[in-house]
C-alpha positions, 0 to 999 in steps of 0.5 A, spaced: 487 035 474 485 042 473 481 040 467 476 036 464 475 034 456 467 035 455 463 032 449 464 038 445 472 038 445 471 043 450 477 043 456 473 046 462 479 049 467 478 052 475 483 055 478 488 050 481 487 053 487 479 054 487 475 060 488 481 065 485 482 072 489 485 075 483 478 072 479 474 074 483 476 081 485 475 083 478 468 079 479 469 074 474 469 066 474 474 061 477 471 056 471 473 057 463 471 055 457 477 054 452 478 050 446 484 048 450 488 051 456 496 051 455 501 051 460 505 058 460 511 060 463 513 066 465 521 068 466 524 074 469 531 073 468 538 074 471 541 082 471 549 081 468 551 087 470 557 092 475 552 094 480 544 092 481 540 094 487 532 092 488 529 098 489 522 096 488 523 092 482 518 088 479 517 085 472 510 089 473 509 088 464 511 080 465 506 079 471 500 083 468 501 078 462 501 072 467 494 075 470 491 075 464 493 070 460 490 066 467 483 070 465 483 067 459 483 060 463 490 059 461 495 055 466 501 060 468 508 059 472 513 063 474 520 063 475 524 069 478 532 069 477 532 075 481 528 071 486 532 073 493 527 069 497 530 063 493 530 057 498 536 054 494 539 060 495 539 062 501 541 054 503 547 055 500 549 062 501 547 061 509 543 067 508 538 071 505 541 078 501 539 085 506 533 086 504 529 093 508 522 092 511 519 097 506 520 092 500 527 093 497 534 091 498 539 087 494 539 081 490 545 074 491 550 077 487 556 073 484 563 075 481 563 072 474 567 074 467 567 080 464 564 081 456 570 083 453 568 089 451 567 092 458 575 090 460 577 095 461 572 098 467 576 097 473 569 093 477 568 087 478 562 084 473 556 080 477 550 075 476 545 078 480 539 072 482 540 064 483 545 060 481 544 057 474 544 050 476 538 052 481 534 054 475 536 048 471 533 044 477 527 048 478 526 048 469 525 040 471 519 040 475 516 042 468 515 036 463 509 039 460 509 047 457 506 050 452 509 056 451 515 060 455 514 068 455 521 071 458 520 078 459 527 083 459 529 090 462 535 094 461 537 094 453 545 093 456 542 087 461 541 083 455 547 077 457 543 075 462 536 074 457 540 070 452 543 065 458 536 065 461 533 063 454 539 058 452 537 053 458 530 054 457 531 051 450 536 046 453 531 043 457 525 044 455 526 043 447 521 044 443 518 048 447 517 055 443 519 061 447 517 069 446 522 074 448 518 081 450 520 087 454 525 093 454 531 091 451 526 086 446 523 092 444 529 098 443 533 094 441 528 089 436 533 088 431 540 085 436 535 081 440 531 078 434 538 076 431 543 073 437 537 072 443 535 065 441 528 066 442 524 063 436 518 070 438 521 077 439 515 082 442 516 090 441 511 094 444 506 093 450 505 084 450 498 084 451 495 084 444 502 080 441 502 075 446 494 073 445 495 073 437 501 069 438 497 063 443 491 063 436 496 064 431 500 057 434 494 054 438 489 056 434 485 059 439 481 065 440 481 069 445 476 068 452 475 075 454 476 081 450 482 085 453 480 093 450 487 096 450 484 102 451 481 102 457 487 100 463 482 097 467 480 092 464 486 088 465 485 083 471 491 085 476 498 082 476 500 076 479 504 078 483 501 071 488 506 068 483 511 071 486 516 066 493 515 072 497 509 078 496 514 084 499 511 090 495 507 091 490 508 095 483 502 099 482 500 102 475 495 107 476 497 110 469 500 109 463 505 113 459 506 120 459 503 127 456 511 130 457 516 129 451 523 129 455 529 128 449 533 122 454 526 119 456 523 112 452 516 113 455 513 115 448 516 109 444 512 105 448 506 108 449 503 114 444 496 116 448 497 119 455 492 113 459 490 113 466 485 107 470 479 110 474 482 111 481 476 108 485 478 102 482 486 104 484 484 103 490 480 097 490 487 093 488 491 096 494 485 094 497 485 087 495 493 086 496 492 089 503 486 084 505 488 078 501 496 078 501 497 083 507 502 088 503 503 095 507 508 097 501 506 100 494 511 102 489 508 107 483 510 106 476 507 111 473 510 115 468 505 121 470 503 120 477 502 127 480 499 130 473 492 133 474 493 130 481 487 133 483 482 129 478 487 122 480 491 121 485 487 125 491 482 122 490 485 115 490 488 117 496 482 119 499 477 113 497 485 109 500 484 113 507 477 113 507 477 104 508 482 106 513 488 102 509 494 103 513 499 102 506 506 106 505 507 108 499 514 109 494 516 113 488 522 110 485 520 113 477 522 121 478 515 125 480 513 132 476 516 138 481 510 143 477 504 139 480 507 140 488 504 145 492 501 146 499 496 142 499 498 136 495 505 136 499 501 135 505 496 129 502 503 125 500 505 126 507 498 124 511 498 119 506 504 115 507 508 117 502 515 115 504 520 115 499 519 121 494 524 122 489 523 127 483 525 129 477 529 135 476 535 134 472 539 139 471 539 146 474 542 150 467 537 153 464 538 151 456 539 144 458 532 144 461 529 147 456 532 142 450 532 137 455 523 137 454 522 143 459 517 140 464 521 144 469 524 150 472 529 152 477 524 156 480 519 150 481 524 146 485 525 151 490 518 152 491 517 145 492 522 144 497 518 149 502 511 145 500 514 139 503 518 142 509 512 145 510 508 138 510 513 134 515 519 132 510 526 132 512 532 134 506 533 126 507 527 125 505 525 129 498 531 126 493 532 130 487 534 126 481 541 130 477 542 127 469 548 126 470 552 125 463 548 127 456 551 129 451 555 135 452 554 136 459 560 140 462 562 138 469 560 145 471 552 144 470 553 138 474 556 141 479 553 148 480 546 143 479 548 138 484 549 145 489 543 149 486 539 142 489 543 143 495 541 149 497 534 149 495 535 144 501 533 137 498 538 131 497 541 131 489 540 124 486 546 122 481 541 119 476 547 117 470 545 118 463 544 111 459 542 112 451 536 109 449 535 107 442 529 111 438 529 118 443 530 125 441 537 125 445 540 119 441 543 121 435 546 126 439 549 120 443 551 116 437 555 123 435 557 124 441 559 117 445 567 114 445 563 108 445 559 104 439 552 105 442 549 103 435 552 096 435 553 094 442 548 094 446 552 093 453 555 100 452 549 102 454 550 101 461 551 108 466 556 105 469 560 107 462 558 114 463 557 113 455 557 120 453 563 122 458 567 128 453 574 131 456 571 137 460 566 131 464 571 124 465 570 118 467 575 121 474 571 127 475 564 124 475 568 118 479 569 124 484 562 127 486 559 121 486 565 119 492 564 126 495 556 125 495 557 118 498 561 121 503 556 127 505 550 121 507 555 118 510 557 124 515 550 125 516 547 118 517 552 116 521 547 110 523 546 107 516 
């Protein structure tokens, strides 16, 4: 039992597993008082798509909710579509998919139909994650839920959502389920009329997951969430999870640059950062508790005012002698790099960093958000050479395929990078609903991005135009692929 009735209807509820880490890293008790305690699903689901690859992915939105509503003395489950520990799975499949020790990989993969719509794209279409029978089994071992919360990334990954939703509501009905993510909040309209939920959630789900639990359950709140103040959300939970192999770490949130193509100032309209004291005692937690080597960066914003945030993270990390390494998969801003920073991230253990850059062409940089110049890149590059790291190393993100890019800015930009002596990244352009560029993308698309979400997918190259085709665009991904592979002969 995890609760008991009082005299005073009260249900006192202590962790199911005793004293609770996470509880008690935040210094707050293992035993609440509420009204009454619900059981709250978590689901991350499936991604339908041509191509996925785990590269550090977290549904870090999904897992804070899940510490916090366990703060307020709810009963939280999580399960994982994507999982790729999944016992079932791997009974199946007769092994596990390739997964690298720094805590990425791949995902089980399986052919399926195409949606109509993306026939005429030559590729194979997949389910990325278990089986659906697995999930169904698994939605069995829940007789008593409360309420399901099922979170969502790409706008175009949308299928695997409504699927996750359908037999939600097949097993478990009755049972209210609330959509909340990045397709649930850029495309509000579409997932409130076809996904299925009974609640869609736009926005950051905190505040509206909370109102929603008083508004159906008539329960207040047991600890006040100060959406204002970063810290002051109990870590995610991540020991949910089949298997921690990193974790996704959020030290900020938003971001005080405006970029055209970029989603961030939809979400978040203040540029806010946690305390980096207090950075560090999460990694230091999850490193002594859990045993994680690996972090991920979520941060929209990493490096800006690097001196007053990220240094003095890093500095309180090294000074409680924690050996982590440490991953940049969003791009990180090549203004903030100079010598000093650039030989901190290497001390620190900061293996995979990646950069954004965009486009070498002058005009494009400046109506793209001007954040960066191609002089900044250069030297950046040197900084970091300087410090220890390789060409492999310092991965420059190419936007490949906005509105009116010609072939020739790809390509002089993929050399510019080249010579500057770092790795070009092509990092192809999906439109977003409500940025800047978006207009620019319905006007200029072959595709109906207004109404079909699923044209989207950078696999499309939704904004290919006569002088940069789907060929040429095929061409310089298969000739960068084929340089790593000339240089890496052991990958």
């Amino acid at each position: 039992m995890l609760g008991k009735q009082n005299l005073n209807n009260k249900v006192i509820i202590s962790h199911p597993f005793g004293h609770c880490k996470i509880c008690l890293a935040h210094r707050q008790y293992s035993v609440y008082f509420l009204y009454m305690s619900k059981n709250i699903l978590l689901i991350n689901p499936w991604i339908y798509d041509f191509a996925a690859y785990d590269f550090w992915m977290k549904p870090l939105g999904l897992l804070y909710l899940g510490g916090l509503l366990r703060s307020q003395g709810h009963r939280v489950s999580y399960m994982d579509c994507l999982n790729p520990y999944s016992p079932q799975m791997i009974q199946r499949k007769g092994k596990s998919p390739k997964r690298h020790p720094y805590g990425h990989g791949g995902f089980f993969r399986t052919i399926i139909e195409k949606p109509a719509c993306l026939h005429f794209l030559p590729r194979s279409y997949c389910r990325y994650g278990i089986d659906p029978d697995i999930f169904r089994q698994m939605l069995n071992h829940f007789e008593e839920v409360d309420l399901v919360l099922v979170t969502s990334m790409m706008t175009y990954w949308y299928p695997g959502v409504f699927e996750a939703i359908k037999i939600v509501k097949e097993n478990l009905p009755g049972v209210p389920v609330a959509l909340g993510g990045k397709y649930a909040s850029l495309c509000y309209d579409h997932a409130a009329a076809f996904s299925g939920a009974d609640y869609v959630i736009s926005g950051p789900g905190e505040k509206p997951v909370l109102n929603l639990l008083r508004d159906l359950f008539h329960e207040d709140a047991a600890r006040i969430y100060d959406e204002t103040n970063l810290d002051s959300l109990p870590y995610p939970a991540f020991d949910l999870q089949e298997q921690i192999d990193q974790i996704a770490l959020l030290t900020s949130q938003g971001c005080p640059y405006r970029c055209s193509y970029c989603s961030s100032p939809l979400f978040y309209k203040k540029f806010l950062r946690r305390n980096p004291l207090l950075v560090a005692d999460e990694i230091e937690f999850w490193q002594k508790n859990f045993g994680v080597t690996d972090f991920s960066f979520y941060d929209d914003a990493l490096l800006v005012d690097a001196e007053n945030h990220l240094v003095p993270m890093l500095s309180e990390v090294k000074k409680r002698i924690l050996s982590c390494r440490f991953h940049c998969p969003n791009g990180l801003h090549l203004r903030s790099m100079d010598a000093n920073l650039s030989r901190i991230l290497y001390d620190s253990g900061f293996q995979t960093i990646r950069f954004g850059f965009e486009t070498a062409n002058f005009q494009q940089q400046r109506e793209t958000g001007g954040k960066v110049r191609n002089e900044d890149l250069r030297q950046a590059v040197r900084h970091l050479k300087n410090a220890g790291y390789a060409t492999e190393d310092i991965g420059i993100y190419l936007l490949c395929g906005i509105p009116g890019q010609k072939a020739a800015d790809v390509i002089d930009s993929i050399e510019f990078v080249q010579e500057c002596g770092a790795k070009p990244v092509l990092a192809e352009y999906s439109p977003i609903p409500g940025t800047k560029m978006w207009n620019d993308a319905v006007a200029t698309s072959p595709f109906d991005i207004q109404h079909e979400p699923l044209y989207h997918n950078n696999s499309l190259l939704c904004c290919r135009n006569d002088d940069f085709s789907y060929e040429i665009y095929s061409s310089l991904k298969a000739k960068l692929k084929m340089k790593k592979k000339v240089r890496e002969p052991s990958l």
